[in-house]
C-alpha positions in Angstrom: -62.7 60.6 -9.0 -61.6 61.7 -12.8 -58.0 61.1 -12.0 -58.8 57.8 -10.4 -60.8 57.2 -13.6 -58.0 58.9 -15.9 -55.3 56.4 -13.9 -57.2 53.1 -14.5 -58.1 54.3 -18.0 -54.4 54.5 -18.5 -53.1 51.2 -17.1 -56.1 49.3 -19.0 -55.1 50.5 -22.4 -51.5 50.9 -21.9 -50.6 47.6 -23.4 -52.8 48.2 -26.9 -52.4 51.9 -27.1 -48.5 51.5 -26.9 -49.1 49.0 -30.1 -51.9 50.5 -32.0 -50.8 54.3 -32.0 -47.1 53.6 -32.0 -46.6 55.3 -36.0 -48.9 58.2 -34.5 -47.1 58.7 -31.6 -43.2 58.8 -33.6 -44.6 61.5 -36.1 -45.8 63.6 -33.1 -44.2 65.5 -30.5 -47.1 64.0 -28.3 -50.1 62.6 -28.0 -52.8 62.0 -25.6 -51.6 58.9 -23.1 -55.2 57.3 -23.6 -58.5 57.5 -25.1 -60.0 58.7 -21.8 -59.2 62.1 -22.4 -61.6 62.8 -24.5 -64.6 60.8 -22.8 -64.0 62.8 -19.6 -63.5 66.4 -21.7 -66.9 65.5 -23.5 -68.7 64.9 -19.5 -67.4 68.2 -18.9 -64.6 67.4 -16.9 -61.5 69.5 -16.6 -58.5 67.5 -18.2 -56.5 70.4 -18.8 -55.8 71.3 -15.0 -52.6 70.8 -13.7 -53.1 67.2 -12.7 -54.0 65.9 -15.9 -53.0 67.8 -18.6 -49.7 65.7 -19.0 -51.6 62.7 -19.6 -53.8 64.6 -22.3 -51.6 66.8 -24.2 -52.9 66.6 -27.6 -56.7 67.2 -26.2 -55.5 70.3 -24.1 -53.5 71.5 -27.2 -50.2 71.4 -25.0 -47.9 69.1 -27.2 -45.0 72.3 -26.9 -44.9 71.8 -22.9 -43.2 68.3 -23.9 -40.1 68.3 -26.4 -38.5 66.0 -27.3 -35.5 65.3 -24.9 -32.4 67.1 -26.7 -29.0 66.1 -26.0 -26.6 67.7 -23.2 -23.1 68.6 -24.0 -21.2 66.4 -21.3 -18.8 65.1 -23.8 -19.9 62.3 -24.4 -20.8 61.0 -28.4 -24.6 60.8 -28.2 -27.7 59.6 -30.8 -30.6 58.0 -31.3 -30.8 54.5 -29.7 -32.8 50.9 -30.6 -35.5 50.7 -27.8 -33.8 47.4 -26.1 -36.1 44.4 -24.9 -36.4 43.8 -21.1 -36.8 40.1 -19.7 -39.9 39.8 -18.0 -41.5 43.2 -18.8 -42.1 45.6 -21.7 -40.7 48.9 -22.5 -43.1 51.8 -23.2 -40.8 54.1 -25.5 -40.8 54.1 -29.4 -39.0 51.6 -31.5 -36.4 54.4 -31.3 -35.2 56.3 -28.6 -33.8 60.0 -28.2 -30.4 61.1 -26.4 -31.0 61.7 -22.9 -34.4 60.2 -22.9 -34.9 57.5 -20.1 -36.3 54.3 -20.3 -39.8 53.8 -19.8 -40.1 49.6 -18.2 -43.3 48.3 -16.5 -42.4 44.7 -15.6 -45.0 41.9 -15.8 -47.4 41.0 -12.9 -45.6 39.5 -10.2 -42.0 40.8 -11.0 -40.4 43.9 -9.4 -38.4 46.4 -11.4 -35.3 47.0 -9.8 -32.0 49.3 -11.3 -32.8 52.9 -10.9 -33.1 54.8 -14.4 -31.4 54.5 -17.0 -31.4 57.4 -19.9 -30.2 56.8 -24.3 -26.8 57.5 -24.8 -25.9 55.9 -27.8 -27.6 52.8 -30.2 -27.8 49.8 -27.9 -25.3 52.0 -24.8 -27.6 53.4 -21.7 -26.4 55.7 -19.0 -27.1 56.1 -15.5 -26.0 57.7 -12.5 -23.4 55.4 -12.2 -22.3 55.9 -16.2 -22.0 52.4 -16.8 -23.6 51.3 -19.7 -23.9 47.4 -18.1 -26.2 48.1 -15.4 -29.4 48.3 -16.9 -32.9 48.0 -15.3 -34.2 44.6 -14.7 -37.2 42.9 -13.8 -37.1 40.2 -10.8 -39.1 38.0 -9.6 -39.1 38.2 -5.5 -40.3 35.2 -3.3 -41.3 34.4 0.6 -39.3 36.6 3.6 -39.3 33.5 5.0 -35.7 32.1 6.0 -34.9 28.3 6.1 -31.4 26.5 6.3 -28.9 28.7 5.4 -30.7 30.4 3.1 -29.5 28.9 0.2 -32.9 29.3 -1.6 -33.9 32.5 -0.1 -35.1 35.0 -2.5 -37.1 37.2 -0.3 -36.6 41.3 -0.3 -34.5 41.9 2.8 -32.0 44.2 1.4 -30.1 45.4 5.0 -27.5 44.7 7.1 -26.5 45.6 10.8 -23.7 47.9 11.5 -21.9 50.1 14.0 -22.2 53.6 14.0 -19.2 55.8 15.2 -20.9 55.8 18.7 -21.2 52.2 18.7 -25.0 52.0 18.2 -26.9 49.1 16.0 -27.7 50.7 12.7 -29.4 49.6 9.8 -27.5 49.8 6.2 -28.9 49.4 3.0 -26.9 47.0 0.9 -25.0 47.7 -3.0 -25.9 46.5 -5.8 -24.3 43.2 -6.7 -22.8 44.0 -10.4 -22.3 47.4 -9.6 -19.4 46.7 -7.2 -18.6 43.5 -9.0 -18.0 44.9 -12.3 -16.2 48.2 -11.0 -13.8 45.3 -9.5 -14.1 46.9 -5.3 -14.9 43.6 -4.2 -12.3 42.6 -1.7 -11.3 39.0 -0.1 -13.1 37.4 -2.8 -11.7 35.3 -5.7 -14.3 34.5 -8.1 -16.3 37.4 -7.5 -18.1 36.7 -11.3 -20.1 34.5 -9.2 -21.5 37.1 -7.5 -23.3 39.2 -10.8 -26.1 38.3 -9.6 -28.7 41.1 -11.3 -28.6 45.0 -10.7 -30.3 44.7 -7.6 -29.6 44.8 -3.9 -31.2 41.6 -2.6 -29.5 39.6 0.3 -29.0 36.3 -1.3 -26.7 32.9 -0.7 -26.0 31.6 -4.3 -25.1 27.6 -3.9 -25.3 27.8 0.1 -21.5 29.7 0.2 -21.9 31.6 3.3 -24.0 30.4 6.5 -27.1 32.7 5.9 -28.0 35.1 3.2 -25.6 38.2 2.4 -25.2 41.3 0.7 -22.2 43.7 -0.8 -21.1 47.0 0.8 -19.0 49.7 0.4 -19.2 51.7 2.9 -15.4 52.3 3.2 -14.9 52.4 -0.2 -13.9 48.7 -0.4 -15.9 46.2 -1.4 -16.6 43.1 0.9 -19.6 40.6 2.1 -22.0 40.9 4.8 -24.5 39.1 6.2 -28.1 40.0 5.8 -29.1 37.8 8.9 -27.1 36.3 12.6 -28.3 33.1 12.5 -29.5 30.6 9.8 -33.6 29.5 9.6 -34.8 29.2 13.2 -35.6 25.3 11.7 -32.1 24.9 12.4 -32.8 25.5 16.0 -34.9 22.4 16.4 -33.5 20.8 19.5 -30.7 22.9 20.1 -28.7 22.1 23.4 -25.5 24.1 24.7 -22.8 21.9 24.8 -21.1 24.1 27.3 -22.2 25.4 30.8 -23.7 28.9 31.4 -20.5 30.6 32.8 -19.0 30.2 29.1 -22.0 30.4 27.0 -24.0 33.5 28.7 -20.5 35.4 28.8 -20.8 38.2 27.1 -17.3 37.9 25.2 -18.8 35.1 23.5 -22.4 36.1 23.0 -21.2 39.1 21.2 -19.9 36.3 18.9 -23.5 34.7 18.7 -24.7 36.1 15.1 -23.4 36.6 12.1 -22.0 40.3 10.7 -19.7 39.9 8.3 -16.9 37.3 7.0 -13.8 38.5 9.2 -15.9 37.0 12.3 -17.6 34.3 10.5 -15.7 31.3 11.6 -15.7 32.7 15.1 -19.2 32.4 15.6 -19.8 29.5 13.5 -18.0 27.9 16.8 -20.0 29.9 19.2 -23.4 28.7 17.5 -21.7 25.0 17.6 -21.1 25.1 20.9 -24.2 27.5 22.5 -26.9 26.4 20.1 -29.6 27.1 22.3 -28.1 30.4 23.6 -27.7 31.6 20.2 -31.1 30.6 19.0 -32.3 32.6 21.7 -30.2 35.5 20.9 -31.5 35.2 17.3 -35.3 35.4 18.7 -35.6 31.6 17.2 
């Protein structure tokens, strides 16, 4: 299919395109996004419909349906700003940036880009939705789902946790952002919540083994706190679990309810629960 085509044309050149036709592309409004353009307009092929014409601009003779991105009057001091580097994967944009235009990362095979958009304020300052120049867009490495231990060196891409709704029903909620709530200072309970900037993503995660199993950040309330991504550790911690107690304590249901993890203000509740009901626990947590 020619857009297929077009696509693939695009991501195979993209890297020595960017490079070679960098001085052509900061003395024009726009250019053609790759040489394909004008092998499929010389097969007959339509690249000026609606599809593909943004990808081949100059060809179609539409450089004036893309200006330059010009400033908005929100009050804030804008200019031109130094295309910043990104670890672990490239930014497409000029050596120099307009006001309001966004940043334009691909991130190297194998890492995900995570961060949400971020647009030129000023020289090296970004903004976003959240108007803080510190959260930029990142690119991170994820690794296995798989859980083991207390998750200490989990960096898989579970980025949920369980709550109530107001009708008391299970309900999935997707987690913050680590240094967005660290660094606007909501995190509650915590001391030394620098520890927790861990990248502008929302990744459960369990820096130096600190909580019993992987955790997130939310906000829900408008506060700040911790909260656990997973009830129970690795199910390799279930190997040869035994219930120290008898049934009519651990099948109760006021201490099942206390059999996994939610969030720190029951934590050391059920870490006694899963002490003394290991196998009933493990079986709660499908281990």
């Amino acid at each position: 299919h020619p857009l297929h085509l077009l696509s693939s044309g695009i991501n195979a050149e993209y890297g020595e395109e960017v490079e070679q036709k960098e001085e052509i592309v900061r003395t024009k409004r726009c250019a053609d996004r790759t040489s394909q353009c004008k092998v499929l307009a010389a097969r007959g092929t339509d690249v000026c419909s609606a599809r593909m014409v943004a990808h081949c601009q100059a060809t179609c003779k539409k450089c004036s349906a893309a200006p330059a991105p010009r400033p908005t009057d929100n009050g804030e001091v804008q200019g031109k700003c130094l295309t910043p580097a990104i670890a672990n994967g490239r930014v497409g944009n000029g050596r120099s940036m307009n006001p309001g235009e966004p940043l334009n990362v691909r991130c190297n095979p194998g890492y995900t880009l995570v961060g949400g958009t971020s647009k030129c304020l000023i020289q090296d300052v970004f903004t976003n939705e959240d108007k803080d120049a510190r959260l930029v867009p990142e690119c991170i490495k994820l690794g296995s789902s798989t859980l083991s231990g207390n998750g200490a060196s989990y960096t898989g891409g579970k980025n949920t946790y369980s709550a109530k709704d107001a009708y008391g029903r299970e309900v999935k909620m997707e987690c913050d952002r680590w240094n967005k709530d660290v660094l606007r200072g909501i995190l509650m309970g915590y001391a030394d919540g620098k520890d927790l900037l861990l990248g502008n993503h929302n990744y459960c995660r369990n820096p130096g083994g600190i909580e019993p199993v992987p955790f997130c950040l939310a906000s829900a309330t408008g506060v700040g706190k911790i909260v656990y991504c997973f009830g129970h550790g690795g199910c390799d911690t279930c190997a040869g679990a035994t219930d120290k107690y008898e049934a009519d304590y651990c099948a109760d249901p006021r201490n099942t309810r206390f059999c996994l993890y939610t969030d720190k203000s029951t934590a050391n509740r059920v870490a006694a629960i899963q002490e003394n009901c290991a196998a009933t626990c493990c079986k709660m947590a499908k281990c």
